[in-house]
C-alpha positions in Angstrom: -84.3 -74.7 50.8 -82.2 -77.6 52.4 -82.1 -75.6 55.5 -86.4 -75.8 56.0 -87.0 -79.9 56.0 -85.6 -83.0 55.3 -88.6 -84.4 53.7 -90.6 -82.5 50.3 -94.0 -83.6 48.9 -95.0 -82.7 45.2 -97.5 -83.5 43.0 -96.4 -81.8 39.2 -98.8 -80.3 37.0 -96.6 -79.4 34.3 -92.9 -79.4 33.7 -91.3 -78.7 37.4 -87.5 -77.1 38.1 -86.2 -77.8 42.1 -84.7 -74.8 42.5 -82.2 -75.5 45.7 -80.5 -73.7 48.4 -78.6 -73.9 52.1 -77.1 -77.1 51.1 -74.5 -78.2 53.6 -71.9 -81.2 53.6 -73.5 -84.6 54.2 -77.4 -83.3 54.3 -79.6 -85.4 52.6 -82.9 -84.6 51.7 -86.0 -86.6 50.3 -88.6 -85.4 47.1 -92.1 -87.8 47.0 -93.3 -86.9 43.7 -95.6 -87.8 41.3 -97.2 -86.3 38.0 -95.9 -87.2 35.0 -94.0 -84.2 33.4 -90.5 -83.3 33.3 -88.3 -82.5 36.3 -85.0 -80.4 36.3 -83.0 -79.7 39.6 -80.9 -76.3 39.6 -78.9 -74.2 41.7 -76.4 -72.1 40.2 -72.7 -73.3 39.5 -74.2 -76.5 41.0 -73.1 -80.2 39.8 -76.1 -83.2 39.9 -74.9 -86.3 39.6 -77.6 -89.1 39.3 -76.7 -92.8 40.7 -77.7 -95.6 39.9 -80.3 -96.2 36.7 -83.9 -96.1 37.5 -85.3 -92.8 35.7 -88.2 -90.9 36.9 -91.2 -92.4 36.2 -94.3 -90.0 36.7 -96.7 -92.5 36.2 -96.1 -93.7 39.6 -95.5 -92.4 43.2 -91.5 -91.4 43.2 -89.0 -91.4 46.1 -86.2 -89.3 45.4 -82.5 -89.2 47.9 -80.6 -86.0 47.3 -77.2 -85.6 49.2 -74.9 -82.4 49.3 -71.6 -84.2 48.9 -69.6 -80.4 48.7 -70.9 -77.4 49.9 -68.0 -75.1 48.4 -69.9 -71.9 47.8 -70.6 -71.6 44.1 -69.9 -75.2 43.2 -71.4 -77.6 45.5 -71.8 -81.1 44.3 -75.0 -83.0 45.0 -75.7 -86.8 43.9 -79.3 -88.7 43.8 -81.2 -91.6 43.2 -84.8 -92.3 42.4 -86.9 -95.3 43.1 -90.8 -95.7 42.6 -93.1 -97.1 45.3 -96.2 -98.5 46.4 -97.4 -98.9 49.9 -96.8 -102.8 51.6 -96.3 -104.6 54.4 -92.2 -105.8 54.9 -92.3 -109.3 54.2 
């Protein structure tokens, strides 16, 4: 539910489906996840378009950016990127 944080943590233990919800215009929302089994966003009559090409890699800790680019009520249109991390120091 877009409309309960900005920021979700998850660690998978099997095959995982993001079920979303309250999506509005321009919200953006991050998922820190790791576990390495399959993940699957959903929200019915929903578009997910993925940018850029790193894939999820559940080996390692995963930052994933999820933006609601159209909130039209049965069709909204979300886009997102992933990127794996480890903690550091800026250098």
């Amino acid at each position: 539910n877009f409309s309960t944080a900005t920021t979700f943590t998850a660690t998978a233990s099997g095959a995982a489906t993001f079920t979303f919800s309250q999506a509005v215009q321009g919200q953006v929302i991050d998922l820190i996840i790791t576990g390495n089994f399959a993940l699957t966003f959903a929200e019915s009559g929903s578009t997910f378009n993925k940018v850029g090409s790193t894939t999820y890699d559940g080996s390692s800790t995963n930052l994933i950016q999820i933006i609601c680019t159209d909130d039209s009520s049965g069709a909204k249109i979300y886009h997102y990127s992933i990127a794996t991390y480890t903690a550091s120091q800026p250098q």
